[in-house]
C-alpha positions in Angstrom: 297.6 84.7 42.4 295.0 82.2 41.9 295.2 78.5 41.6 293.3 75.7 39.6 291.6 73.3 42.0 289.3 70.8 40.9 286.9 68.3 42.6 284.9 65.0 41.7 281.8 63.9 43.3 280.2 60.6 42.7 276.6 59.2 43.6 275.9 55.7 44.9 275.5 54.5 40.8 278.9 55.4 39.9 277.6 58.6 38.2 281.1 61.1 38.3 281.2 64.5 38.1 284.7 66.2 37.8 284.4 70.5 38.2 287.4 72.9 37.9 287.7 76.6 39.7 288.5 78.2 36.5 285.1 79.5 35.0 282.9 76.8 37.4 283.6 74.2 34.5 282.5 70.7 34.1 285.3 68.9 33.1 284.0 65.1 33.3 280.4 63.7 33.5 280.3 60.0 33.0 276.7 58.3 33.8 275.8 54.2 33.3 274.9 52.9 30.0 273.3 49.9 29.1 276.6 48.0 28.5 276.8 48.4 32.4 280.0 50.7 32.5 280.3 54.5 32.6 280.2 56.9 29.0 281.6 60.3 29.3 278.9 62.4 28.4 280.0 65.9 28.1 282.9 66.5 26.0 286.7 68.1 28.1 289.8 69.1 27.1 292.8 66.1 27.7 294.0 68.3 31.4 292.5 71.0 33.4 295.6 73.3 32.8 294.9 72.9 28.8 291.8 75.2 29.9 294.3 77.9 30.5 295.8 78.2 27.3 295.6 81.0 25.3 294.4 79.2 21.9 292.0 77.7 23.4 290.8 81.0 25.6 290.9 83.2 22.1 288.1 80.8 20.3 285.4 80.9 23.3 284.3 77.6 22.9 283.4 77.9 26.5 283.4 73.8 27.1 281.6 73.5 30.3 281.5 76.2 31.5 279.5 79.2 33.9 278.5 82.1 31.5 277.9 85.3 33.1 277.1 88.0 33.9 275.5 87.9 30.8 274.7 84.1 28.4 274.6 85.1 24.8 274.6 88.5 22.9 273.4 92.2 24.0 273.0 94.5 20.9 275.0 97.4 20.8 277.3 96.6 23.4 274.9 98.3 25.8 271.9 98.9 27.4 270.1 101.4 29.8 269.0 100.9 33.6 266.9 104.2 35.1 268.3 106.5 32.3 272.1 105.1 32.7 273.5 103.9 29.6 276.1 101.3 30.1 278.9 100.6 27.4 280.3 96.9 27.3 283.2 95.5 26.1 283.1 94.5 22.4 284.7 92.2 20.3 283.6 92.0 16.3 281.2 94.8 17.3 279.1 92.4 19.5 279.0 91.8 23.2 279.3 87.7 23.7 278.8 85.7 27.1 279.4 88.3 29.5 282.7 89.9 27.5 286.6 89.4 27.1 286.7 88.3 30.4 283.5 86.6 31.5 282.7 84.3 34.3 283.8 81.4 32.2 287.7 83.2 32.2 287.3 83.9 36.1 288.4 81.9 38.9 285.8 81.0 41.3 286.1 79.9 45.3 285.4 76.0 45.9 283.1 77.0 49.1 281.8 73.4 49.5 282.2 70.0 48.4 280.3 67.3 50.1 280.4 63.7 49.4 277.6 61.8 51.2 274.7 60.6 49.9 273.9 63.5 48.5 276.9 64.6 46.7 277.1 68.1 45.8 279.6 71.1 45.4 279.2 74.6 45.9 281.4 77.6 43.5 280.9 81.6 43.8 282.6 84.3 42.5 282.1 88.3 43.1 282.1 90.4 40.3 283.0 93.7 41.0 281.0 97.0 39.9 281.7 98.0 35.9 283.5 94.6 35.2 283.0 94.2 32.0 281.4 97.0 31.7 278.0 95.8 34.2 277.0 97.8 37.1 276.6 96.7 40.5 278.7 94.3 42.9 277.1 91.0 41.9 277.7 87.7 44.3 277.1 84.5 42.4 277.1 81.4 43.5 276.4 77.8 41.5 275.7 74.2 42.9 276.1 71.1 41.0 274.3 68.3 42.7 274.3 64.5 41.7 271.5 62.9 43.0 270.1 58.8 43.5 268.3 58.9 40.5 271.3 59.7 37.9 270.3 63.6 38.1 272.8 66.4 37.5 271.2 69.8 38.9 272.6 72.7 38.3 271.7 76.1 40.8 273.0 79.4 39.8 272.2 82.1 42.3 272.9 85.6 41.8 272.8 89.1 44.5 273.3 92.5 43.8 273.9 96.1 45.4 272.5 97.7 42.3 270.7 97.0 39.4 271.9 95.2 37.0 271.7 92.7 34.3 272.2 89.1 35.0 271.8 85.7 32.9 273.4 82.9 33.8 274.2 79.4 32.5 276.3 76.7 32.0 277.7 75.7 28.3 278.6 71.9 28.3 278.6 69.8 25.3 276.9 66.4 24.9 277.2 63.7 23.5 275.4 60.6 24.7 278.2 58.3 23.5 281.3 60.1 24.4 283.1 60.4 20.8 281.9 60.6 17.0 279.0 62.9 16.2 275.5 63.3 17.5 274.0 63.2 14.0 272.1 59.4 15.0 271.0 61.0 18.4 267.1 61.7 19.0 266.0 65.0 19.9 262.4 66.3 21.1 262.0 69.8 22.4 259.0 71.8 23.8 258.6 74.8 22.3 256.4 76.5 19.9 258.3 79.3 19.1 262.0 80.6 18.7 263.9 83.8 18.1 264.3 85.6 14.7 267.9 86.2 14.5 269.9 88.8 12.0 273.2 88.5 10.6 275.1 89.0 13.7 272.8 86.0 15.3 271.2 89.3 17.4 267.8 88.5 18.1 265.4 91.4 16.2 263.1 91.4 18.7 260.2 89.2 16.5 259.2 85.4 17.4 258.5 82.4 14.9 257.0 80.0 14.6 258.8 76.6 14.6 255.9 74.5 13.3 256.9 73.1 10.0 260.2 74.1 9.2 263.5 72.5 10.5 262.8 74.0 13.9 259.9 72.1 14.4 261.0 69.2 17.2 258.3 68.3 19.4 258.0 65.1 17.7 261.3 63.1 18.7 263.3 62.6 15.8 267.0 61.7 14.9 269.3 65.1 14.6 270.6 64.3 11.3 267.4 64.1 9.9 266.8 65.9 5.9 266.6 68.9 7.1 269.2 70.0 9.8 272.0 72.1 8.9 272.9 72.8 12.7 271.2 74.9 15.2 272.9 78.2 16.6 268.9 79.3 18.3 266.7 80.1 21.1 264.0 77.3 21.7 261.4 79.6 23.5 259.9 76.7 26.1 256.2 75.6 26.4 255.0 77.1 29.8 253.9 73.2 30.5 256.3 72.7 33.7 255.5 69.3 34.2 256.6 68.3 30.5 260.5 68.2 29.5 262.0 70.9 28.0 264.4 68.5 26.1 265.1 65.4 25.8 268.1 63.5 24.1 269.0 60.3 23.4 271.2 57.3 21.8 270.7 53.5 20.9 274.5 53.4 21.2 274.6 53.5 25.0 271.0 53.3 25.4 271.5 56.8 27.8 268.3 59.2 27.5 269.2 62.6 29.0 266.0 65.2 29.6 266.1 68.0 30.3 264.1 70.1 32.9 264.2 73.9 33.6 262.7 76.9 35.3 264.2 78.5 32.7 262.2 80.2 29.6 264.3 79.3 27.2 267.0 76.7 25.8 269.5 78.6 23.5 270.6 75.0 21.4 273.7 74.8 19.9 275.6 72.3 17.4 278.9 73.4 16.4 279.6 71.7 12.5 282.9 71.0 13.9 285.7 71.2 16.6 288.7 72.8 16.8 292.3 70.7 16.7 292.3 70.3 20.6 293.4 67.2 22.8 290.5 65.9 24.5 290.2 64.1 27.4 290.6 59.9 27.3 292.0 60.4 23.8 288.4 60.6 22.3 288.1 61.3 18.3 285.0 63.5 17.4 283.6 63.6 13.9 281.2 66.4 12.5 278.2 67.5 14.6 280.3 66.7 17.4 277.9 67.6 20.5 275.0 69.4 21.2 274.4 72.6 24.1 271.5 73.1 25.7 271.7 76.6 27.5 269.0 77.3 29.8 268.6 80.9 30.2 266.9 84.0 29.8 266.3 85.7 26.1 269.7 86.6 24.8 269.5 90.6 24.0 266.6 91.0 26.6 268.0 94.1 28.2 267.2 95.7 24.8 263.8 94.2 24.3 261.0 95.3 25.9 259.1 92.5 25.0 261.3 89.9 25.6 261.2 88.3 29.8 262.9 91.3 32.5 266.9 90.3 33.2 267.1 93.2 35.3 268.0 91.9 39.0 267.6 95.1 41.9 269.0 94.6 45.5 267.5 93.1 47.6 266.2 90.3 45.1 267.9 87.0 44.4 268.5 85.6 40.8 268.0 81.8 41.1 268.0 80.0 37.7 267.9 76.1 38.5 268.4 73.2 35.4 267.9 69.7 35.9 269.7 67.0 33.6 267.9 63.2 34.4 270.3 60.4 33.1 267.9 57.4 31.9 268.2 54.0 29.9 265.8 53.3 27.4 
């Protein structure tokens, strides 16, 4: 039977980082402010165990954790690799985040953790051929790294013995002063473009434009501004690698995050609300309680011709690298 472990790693600023075994899940990031103490940024549940519940499991909030094999949704609930079709599990009639029993529901092998100046700690999990309904014997590995400069990186790697679809990331929810809502918060993100969705938030395949409508933020400007209503969409990201993909910030704690990627896109996500859970430190959350950025592939790219290749063949290595830079202003 598996067991929860869990880990912390600090850097020589004070900047923690607190990961559990169950799903690769940051439980605890706290970075400096300009009050001079430490903010929890990314928003946990009161214990580790409370990630085990049932309650919480069945609503799929996924807080913090590694989404695999597959971030987001695949149409259908399938998709075809050299003239295989391959069924996947289903709930609502839509496959979600790698299924029932993703990588965020799976417990994963604490293979490192060192604490020098370069703190960092190394996870993997193997997931076996037709979980979930995905071919292939995939080995996965992810690295979160805490850095000088108050940077949390964040290295998924990924190896198959056939191929397969893979798209990986990691679901934590910010917020830059560690309670209320994110609504005074400035945003700015590069991209041009993002995904048309339907009903079932599927992607249709068709790319807009963002310019001039409420999903136009490449000018940094407070969430809550006129027009937002929450986001639940895929930024498609400027192919400008030296600029930010995102960047977030709060006169509050004076903390600016950004957000680099190799990434092409950041699926951004608000929830209006959270659920009645105990979280950590007894912190109170208001409406527009945190914000995800998901670095990842397209969601629904295996059934997409146009949309980037997800397909990962043996021999090749997945690597999918995100960089979050803790600032003051």
């Amino acid at each position: 039977m598996s067991t929860l472990k869990t880990a912390i790693i600090t850097n020589s600023n004070g900047m923690e980082l607190h990961v559990s075994n169950f799903g690769a899940t940051i439980l605890s990031l706290k970075v400096p402010n300009k009050q001079g103490s430490l903010t929890e940024v990314v928003v946990g549940l009161s214990s580790p165990l409370d990630y085990l519940k049932s309650d919480y499991l069945e609503l799929n909030r996924c807080l913090g954790s590694s989404i695999g094999r597959y971030a987001g949704r695949i149409s259908n609930g399938q998709f075809n690799i050299d003239g295989v079709s391959y069924d996947l599990s289903l709930k609502h009639g839509v496959h979600l985040h790698g299924g029932f029993n993703g990588f965020d529901k799976k417990y994963w092998n604490f293979d490192a953790v060192i604490r020098d100046d370069n703190p960092q700690m190394t996870l993997t999990y193997v997931s076996e051929h037709m979980e979930e309904g995905y071919p292939g014997n995939l080995k996965v590995k992810v690295t979160y790294q805490l850095t000088a400069s108050n940077e949390l990186i964040i290295t998924y790697k990924a190896e198959t013995d056939r191929a397969t679809h893979v798209n990986l990331t990691n679901h934590a929810y910010f917020n830059l002063n560690g309670k209320g809502s994110i609504l005074s918060h400035e945003l700015q993100i590069q991209s041009d473009q993002y995904l048309e969705v339907d009903s079932q938030q599927m992607p249709t395949g068709i790319l807009l434009e963002t310019a001039a409508n409420k999903m136009d933020r490449k000018e940094r400007s407070e969430i809550g501004r006129q027009d937002f209503d929450g986001y639940d969409d895929t930024f498609v990201l400027n192919s400008d690698v030296d600029k930010a993909a995102a960047i977030l910030s709060s006169e509050v704690t004076g903390i600016e995050m950004t957000v680099f990627t190799d990434q092409p896109a950041l699926v951004i996500f608000t929830p209006k609300a959270f659920d009645q859970f105990s979280f950590k430190e007894g912190l109170v959350f208001d409406d527009y309680p945190a914000i995800c950025f998901e670095a990842q592939n397209f969601p629904d790219a295996p059934n997409h011709m146009n949309f980037p290749s997800s397909i990962l063949s043996p021999g090749e290595r997945y690597q999918n690298t995100t960089c979050f830079k803790f600032s003051l202003l």
